[in-house]
C-alpha positions in Angstrom: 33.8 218.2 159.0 31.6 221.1 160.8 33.5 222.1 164.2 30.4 224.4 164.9 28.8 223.4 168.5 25.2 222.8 168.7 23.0 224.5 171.7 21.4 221.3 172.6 19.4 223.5 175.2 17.7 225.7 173.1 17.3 223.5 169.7 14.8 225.5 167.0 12.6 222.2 165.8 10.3 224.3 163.7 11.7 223.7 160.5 12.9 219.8 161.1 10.6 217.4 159.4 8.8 214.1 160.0 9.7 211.0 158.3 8.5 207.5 158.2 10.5 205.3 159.0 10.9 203.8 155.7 11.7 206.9 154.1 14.9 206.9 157.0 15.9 203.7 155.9 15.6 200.7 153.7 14.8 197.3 155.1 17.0 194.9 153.0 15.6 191.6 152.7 18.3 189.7 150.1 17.9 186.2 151.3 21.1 183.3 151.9 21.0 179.9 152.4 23.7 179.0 154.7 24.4 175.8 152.8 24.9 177.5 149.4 27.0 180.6 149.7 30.5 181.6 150.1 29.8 184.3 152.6 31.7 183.1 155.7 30.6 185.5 158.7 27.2 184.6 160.6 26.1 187.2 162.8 23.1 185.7 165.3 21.0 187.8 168.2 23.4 186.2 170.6 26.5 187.8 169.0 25.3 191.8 169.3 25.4 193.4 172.3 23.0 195.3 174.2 23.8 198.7 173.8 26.6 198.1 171.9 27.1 199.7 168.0 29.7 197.6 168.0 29.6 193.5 167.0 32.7 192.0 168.7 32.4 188.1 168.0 30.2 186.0 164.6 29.8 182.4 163.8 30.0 180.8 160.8 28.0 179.4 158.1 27.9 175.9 159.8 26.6 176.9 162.7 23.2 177.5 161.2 20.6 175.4 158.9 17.7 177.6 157.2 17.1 180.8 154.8 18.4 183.7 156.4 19.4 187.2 155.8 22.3 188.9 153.6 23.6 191.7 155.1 26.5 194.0 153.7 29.4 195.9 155.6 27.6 199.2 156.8 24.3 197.8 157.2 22.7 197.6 160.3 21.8 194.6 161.9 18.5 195.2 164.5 17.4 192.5 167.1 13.6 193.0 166.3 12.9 189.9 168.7 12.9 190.8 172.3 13.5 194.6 171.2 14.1 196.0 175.0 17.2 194.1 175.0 18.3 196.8 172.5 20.4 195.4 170.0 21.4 196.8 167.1 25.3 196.9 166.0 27.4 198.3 162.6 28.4 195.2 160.4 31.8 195.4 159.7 31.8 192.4 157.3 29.7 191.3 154.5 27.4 188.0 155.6 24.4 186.4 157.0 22.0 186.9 159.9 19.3 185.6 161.6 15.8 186.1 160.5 15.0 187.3 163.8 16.8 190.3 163.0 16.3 193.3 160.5 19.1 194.8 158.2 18.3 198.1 157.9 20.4 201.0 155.7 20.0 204.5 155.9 18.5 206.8 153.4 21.5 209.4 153.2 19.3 212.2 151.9 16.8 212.1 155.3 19.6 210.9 157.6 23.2 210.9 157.9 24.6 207.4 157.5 27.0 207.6 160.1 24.5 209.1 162.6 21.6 206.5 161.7 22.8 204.3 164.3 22.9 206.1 167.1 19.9 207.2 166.1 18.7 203.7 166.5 20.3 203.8 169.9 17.8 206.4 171.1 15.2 206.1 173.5 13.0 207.9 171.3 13.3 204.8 169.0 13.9 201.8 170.6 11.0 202.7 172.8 8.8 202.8 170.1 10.1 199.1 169.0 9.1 198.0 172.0 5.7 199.3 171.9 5.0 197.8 168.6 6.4 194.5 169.5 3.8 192.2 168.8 3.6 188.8 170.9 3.7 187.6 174.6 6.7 185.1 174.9 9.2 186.8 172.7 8.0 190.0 171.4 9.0 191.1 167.5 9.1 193.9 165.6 7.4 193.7 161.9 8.3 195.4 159.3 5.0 196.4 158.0 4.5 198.4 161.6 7.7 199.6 161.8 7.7 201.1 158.5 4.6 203.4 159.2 6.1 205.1 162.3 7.2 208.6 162.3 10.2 210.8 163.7 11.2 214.1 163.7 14.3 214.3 162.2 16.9 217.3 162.4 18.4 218.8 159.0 21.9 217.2 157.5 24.2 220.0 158.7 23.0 219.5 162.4 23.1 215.5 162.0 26.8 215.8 161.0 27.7 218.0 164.1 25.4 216.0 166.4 27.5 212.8 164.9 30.7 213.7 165.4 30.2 214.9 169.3 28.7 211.3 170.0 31.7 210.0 167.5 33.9 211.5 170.3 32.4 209.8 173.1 32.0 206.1 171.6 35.7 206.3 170.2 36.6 207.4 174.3 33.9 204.2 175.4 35.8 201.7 172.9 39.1 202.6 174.1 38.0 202.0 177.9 36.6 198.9 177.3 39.8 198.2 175.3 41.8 198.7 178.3 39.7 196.9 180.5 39.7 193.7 178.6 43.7 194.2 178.7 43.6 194.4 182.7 41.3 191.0 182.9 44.4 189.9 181.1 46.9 190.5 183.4 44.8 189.2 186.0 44.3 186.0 184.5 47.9 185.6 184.4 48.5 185.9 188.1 45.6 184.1 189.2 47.3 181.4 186.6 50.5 182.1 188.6 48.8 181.5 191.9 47.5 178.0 191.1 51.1 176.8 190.0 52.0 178.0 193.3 50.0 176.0 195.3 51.2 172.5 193.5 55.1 173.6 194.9 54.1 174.2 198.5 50.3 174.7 199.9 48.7 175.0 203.6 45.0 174.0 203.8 42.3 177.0 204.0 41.5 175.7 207.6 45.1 176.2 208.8 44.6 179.9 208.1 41.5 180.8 209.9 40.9 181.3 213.3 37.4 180.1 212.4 34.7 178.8 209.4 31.5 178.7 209.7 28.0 179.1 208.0 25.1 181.7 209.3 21.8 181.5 209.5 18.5 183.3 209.1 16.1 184.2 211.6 12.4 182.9 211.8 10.6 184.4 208.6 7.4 184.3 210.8 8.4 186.5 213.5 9.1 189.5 210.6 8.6 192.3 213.1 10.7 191.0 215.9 13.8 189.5 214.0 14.0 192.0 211.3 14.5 195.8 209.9 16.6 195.8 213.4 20.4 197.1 212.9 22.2 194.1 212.2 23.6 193.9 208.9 22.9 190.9 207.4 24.6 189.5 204.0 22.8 187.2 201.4 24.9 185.5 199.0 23.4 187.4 196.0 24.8 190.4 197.7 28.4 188.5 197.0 29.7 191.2 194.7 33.2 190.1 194.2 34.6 193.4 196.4 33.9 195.6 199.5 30.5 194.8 201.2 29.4 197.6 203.2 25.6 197.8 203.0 22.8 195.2 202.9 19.4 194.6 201.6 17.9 194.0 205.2 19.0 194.6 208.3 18.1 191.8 211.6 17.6 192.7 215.4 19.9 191.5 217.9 17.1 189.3 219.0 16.9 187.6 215.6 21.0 187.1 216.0 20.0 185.5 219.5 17.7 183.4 218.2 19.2 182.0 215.2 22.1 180.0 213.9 23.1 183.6 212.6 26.6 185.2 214.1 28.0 188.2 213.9 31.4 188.5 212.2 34.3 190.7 212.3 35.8 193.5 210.3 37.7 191.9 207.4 36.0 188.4 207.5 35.4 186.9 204.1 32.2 185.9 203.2 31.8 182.5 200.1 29.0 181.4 198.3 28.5 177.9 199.4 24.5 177.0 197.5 23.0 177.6 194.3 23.9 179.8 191.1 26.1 181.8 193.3 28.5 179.4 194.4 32.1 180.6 194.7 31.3 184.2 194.8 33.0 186.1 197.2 32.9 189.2 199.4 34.6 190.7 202.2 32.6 193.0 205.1 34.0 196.5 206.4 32.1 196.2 209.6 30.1 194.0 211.9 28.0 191.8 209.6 25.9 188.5 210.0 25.2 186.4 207.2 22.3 183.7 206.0 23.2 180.1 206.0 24.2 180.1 202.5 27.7 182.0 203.1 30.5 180.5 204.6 32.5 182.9 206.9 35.9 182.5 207.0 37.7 185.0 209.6 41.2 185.2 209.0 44.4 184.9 210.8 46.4 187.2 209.9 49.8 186.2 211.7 49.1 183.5 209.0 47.4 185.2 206.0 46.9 188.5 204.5 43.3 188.7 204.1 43.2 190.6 200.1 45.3 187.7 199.3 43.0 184.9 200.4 40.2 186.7 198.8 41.8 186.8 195.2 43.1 183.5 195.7 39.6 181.9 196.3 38.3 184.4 193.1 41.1 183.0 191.2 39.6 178.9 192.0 36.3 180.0 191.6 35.6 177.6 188.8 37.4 174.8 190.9 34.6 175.7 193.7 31.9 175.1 190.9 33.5 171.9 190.2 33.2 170.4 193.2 29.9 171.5 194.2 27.4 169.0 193.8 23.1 168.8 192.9 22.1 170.0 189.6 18.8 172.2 190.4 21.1 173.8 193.6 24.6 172.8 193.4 26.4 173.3 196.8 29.7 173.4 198.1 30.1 171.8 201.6 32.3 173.5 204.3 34.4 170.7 204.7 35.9 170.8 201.2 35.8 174.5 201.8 38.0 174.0 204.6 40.5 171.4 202.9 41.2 173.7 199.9 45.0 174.0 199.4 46.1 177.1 199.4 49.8 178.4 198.3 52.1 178.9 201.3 53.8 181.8 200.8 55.3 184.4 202.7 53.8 187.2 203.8 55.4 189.6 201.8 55.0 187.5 198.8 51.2 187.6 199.5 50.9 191.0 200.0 53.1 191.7 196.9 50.0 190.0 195.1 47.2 191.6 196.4 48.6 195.1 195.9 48.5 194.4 192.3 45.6 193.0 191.9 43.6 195.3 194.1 45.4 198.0 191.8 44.0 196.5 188.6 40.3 196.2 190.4 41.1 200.2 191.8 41.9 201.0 187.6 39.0 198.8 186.5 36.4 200.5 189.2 37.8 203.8 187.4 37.2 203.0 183.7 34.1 201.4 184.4 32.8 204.5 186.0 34.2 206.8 183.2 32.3 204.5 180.4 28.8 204.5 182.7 29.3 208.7 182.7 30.3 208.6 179.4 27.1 206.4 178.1 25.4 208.8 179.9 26.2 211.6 178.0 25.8 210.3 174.7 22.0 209.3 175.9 21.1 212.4 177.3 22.4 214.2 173.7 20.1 211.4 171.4 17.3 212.2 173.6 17.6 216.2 173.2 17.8 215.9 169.8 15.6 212.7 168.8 
């Protein structure tokens, strides 16, 4: 393995060559019907990732009826429908995929093996896909375009050193994610903790705010005189599951005046009450007003510690789907809203809660932002070199 460092800054591309594609790599087109094999691992679009080398989850041979593809461990299986969705991950098994898909293997005397799919990865590459996408409702890739394209490709020596470097940074990425999986863990468990506690002893949500309501929205027509004002305004797809402290539009304090629309208070929770977004869930840092579609639920907190409320009603988010009703826009009404049980604990108890949990979201905001940096990284290196 070359430890040598590569000047990504001031790469010589004189003496790299231009391949075609199929001289990079093979397209393997070994056919399997899913009724007559012994291979056991189906991998379909729906199980790769965007973005992802990595494929994480497969079906199985009776999940699917028709020819499809044989793939073996190494190979790479390429979504070449819908292309800029980017998928293309590293079997790890031997098996079966969809047609829709390409299993491509790399030609190890034009490109490193262990490279070529990060190469994939590359803007360089996967925006050409899309541009020879053929098709308006679900563009695909064929393999007698695809074949014929060309790219530059460095020499061997700088492929391995390029390789290990982005090597480096997926192993970092994987482990993140790792972790972060671990910490929805440990959350599920309290939130499952939380819901026993509320069949011991509960208080109904309505007996721990000093108010509920819903907002409102001022008069589209008067645009000029209700809105771009400096009232913050929340819409429920601005429900983020955390800290609210900016919003798409802003209202006048004439719009507030002349709508159903209030202004709440520092700390009020805000709750999805219509449509896909039911049960989602914010809380404002400042003055806010909302639309109709949140319900505002301001707090007492001689009664309720305001984190814990919030997890708890993140925690029976899929109860609050439940019982919302409508199929094309299920909604949640305020008065089952306000007879939700909650568990009656003691203050320190609840606060004991939250601090934990806001310590996983704190760790999870972290890793998150370390894997964004880090994918960042790894992008801007393909496209110096690619």
């Amino acid at each position: 393995m070359s430890k040598a460092k590569i000047d990504l800054n001031n790469l010589d591309k004189s003496n790299w060559k231009t391949y075609r594609f199929d001289e990079i790599a093979q397209n393997i087109s070994e056919r399997v019907d899913p009724n007559n094999t012994d291979l056991t691992v189906y991998i379909g679009l729906e199980h790769l990732d965007s973005e992802s080398l990595h494929i994480k989850r497969h079906g199985t041979a009776d999940d699917v009826n028709g020819t499809k593809l044989r793939f073996y461990k190494g190979d790479i299986i390429f979504g070449r429908r819908r292309a800029y969705q980017r998928k293309a991950g590293i079997a790890t098994w031997d098996g079966f995929c969809s047609a829709h898909a390409l299993v491509l293997r790399a030609k190890p005397d034009v490109i490193d093996p262990e490279l070529f799919p990060f190469f994939l990865h590359s803007d360089l590459f996967m925006n050409r896909a899309v541009d020879i996408s053929v098709g308006s409702l679900s563009p695909t890739i064929n393999w007698g375009t695809l074949k014929h394209q060309e790219f530059k490709v460095p020499p061997i020596n700088i492929q391995k050193k390029l390789y290990q470097i982005l090597k480096s940074k997926d192993f970092f990425i994987q482990s993140e994610i790792k972790t972060l999986s671990k910490i929805e863990i440990v959350k599920s468990s309290i939130f499952n903790k939380l819901h026993e506690l509320r069949y011991e002893n509960y208080v109904n949500l309505e007996d721990l705010c000093k108010k509920i309501s819903s907002g409102g929205t001022p008069n589209r027509a008067k645009e000029g005189e209700y809105f771009n004002g400096d009232v913050k305004w929340v819409k429920t797809k601005e429900l983020n599951d955390w800290l609210i402290e900016d919003t798409e539009e802003k209202i006048t304090l004439e719009g507030l005046k002349n709508s159903s629309a209030k202004l709440y208070p520092p700390k009020t929770i805000l709750l999805a009450m219509y449509g896909v977004t039911v049960g989602k869930i914010g809380i404002i840092q400042k003055e806010m007003a909302c639309n109709q579609a949140c319900c505002a639920l301001i707090v007492d907190e001689t009664k309720v510690e305001h984190w814990f409320l919030f997890y708890y009603l993140i925690a029976l988010r899929k109860r609050l789907i439940a019982l919302s009703v409508g199929s094309a826009q299920p909604n949640i009404s305020s008065g089952i809203i306000k007879k939700l049980k909650v568990p009656n604990l003691a203050m320190h108890a609840q606060i004991e809660f939250s601090r934990k949990l806001r310590q996983l979201d704190e760790t999870k905001s972290t890793l998150k932002a370390n894997i964004k940096s880090s994918k960042s990284l790894s992008n801007s290196l393909l496209n110096k070199v690619f």
